[in-house]
C-alpha positions in Angstrom: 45.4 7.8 9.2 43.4 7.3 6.6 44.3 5.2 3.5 44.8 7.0 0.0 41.9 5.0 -1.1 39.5 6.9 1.2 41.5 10.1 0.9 40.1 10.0 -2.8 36.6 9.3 -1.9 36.7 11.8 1.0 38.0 14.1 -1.8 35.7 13.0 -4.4 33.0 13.5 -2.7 34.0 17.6 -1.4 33.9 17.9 -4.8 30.7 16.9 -5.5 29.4 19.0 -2.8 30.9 21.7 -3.8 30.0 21.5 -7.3 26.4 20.9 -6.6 26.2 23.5 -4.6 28.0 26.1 -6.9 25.9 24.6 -10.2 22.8 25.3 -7.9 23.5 28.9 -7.3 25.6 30.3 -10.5 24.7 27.7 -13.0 26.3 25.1 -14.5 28.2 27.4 -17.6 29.4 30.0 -15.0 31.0 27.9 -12.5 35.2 26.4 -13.4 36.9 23.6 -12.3 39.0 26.1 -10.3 36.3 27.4 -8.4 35.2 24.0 -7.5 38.4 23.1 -6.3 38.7 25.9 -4.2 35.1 25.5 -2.2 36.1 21.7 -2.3 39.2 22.7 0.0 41.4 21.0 -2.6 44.7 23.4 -3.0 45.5 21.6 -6.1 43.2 23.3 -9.0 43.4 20.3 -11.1 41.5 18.3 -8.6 37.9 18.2 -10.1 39.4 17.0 -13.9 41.7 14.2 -12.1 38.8 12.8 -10.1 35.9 13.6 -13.0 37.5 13.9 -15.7 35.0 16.7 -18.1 31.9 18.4 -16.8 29.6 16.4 -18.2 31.2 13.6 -16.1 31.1 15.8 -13.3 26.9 16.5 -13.7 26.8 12.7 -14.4 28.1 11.8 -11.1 26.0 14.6 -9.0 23.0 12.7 -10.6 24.2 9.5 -10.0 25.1 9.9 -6.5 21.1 10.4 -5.8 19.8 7.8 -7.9 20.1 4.8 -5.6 18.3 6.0 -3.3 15.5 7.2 -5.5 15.7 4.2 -7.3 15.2 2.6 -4.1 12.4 4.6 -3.6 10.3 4.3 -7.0 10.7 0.4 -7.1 9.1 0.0 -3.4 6.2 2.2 -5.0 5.6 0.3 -8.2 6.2 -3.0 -6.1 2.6 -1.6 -3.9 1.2 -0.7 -8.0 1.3 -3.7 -10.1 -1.5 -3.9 -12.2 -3.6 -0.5 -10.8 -6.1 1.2 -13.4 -5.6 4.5 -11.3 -3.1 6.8 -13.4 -3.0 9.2 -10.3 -1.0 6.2 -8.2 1.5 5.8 -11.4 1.8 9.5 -11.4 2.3 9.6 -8.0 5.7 7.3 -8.5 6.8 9.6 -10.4 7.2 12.4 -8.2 7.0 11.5 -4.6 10.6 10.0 -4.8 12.1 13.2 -5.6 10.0 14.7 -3.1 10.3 12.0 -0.1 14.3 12.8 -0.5 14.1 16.3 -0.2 12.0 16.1 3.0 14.5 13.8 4.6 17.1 15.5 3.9 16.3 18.6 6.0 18.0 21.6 4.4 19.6 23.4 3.0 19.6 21.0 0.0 20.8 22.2 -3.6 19.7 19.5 -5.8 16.5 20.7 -7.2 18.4 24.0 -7.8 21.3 22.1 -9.5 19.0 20.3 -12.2 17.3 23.3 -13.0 20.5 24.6 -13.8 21.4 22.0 -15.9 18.3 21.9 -17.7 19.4 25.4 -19.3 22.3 23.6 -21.1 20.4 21.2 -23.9 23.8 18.8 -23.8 23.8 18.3 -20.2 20.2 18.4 -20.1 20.3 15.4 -22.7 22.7 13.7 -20.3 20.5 14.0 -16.9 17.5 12.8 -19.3 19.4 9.6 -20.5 20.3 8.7 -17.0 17.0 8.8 -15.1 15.1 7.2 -17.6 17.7 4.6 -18.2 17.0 3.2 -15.0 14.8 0.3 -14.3 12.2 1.8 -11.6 11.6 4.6 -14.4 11.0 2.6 -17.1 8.6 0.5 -15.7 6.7 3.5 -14.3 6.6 5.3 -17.6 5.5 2.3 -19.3 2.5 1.6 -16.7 1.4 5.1 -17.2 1.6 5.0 -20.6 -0.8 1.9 -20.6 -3.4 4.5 -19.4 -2.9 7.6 -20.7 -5.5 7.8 -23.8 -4.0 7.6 -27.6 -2.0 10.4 -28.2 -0.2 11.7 -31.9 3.5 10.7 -31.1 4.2 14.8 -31.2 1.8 15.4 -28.3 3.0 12.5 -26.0 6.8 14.0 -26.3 5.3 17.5 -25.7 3.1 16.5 -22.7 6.3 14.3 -21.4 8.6 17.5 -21.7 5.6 19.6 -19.8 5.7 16.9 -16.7 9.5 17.3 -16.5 9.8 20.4 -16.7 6.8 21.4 -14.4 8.4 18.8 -11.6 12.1 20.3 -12.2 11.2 23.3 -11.7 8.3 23.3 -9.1 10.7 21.9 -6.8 13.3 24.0 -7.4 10.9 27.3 -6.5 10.2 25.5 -3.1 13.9 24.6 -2.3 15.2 28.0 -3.0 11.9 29.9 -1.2 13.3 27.5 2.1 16.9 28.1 1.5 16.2 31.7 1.7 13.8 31.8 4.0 10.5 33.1 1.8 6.9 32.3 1.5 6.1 28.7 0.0 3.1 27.8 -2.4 2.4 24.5 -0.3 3.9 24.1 3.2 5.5 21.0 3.0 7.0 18.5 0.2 4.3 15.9 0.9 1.8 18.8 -0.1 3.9 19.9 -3.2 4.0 16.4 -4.5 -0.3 16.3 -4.3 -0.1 19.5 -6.4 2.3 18.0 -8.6 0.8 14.8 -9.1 -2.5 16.8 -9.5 -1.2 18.8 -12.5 0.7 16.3 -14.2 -2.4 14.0 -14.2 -4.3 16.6 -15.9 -1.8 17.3 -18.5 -2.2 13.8 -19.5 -5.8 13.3 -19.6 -6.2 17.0 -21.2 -7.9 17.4 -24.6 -5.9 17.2 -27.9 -6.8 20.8 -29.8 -5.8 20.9 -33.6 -4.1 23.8 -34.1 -4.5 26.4 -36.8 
């Protein structure tokens, strides 16, 4: 029988199953605790605030469940990097861990859908932000990209930063839900999605600065 200490983790993690899964589809505003609860399997509707405490906490730990392993990931990369002049390769450890998880992972997967849910809600969006860059992998990969991206006004580099985000956030959350529903792909695998990723987001760096009027 199992012990009460992996009862909870058994139960802690239903929950974040079901709440990724439930963000991913309805969005993070339109989904309670209750509802979690319920697709969880958990017949007490308090569960998700006993084991999570607020939904921030609850988006918190979704991310944080993934991040070792993409941590993992990204620091292998940059270990094969030190030092290179190419932006592309820097670029390239940027989004091929999100990318190489998703492929191994099979489907159906939701977590490309669930952080483009949560990049509708700017407190929650703030709080995914704060915990990937936090970590050490992406810090030292921003920070050799940045050594080769050319001089740009402080307002452009935050603009151009938002731009990669947003274009990797949501690029593979087109392609997860297209294979979760079975409809036509722009690229036919992740490996080919990350090129065109990596392709874009190269040029958005290295893209003239226009002065506008």
């Amino acid at each position: 029988m199992p012990s009460k200490a992996e009862q909870a983790r058994e139960t802690r993690q239903a929950i974040l199953d079901a709440a990724e899964r439930l963000f991913a589809e309805h969005g993070v505003g339109e989904v309670s605790n209750r509802q979690i609860s319920e697709a969880a399997g958990q017949g007490n509707h308090f569960a998700v605030g006993y084991h999570f405490g607020t939904k921030a906490d609850l988006v918190r730990a979704i991310v944080r469940r993934h991040a070792s392993e993409t941590e993992q990931r990204r620091t292998e990369m940059l270990a094969e990097i030190v030092g290179s002049p190419d932006l592309r390769e820097w670029v390239s450890c940027l989004v091929r861990p999100a990318t190489d998880r998703l492929a191994a992972q099979g489907g159906p997967t939701w977590h490309a859908r669930f952080l483009a849910q949560v990049n509708t809600e700017p407190a929650l969006r703030q709080t995914v932000i704060e915990e990937v860059v936090a970590t050490p992998s992406m810090r030292a990969n921003l920070d050799g990209m940045f050594r080769l991206v050319p001089s740009l006004p402080e307002e452009v580099r935050k603009e151009r930063g938002a731009m990669s985000r947003l274009l990797i956030v949501h690029v593979l959350a087109e392609r997860e839900r297209a294979l979760h529903e079975g409809g036509a792909t722009a690229r036919p695998t992740w490996e080919a999605t990350a090129v065109g990723l990596i392709d874009a987001i190269v040029g958005i760096w290295l893209a003239p600065v226009s002065i506008a009027r």
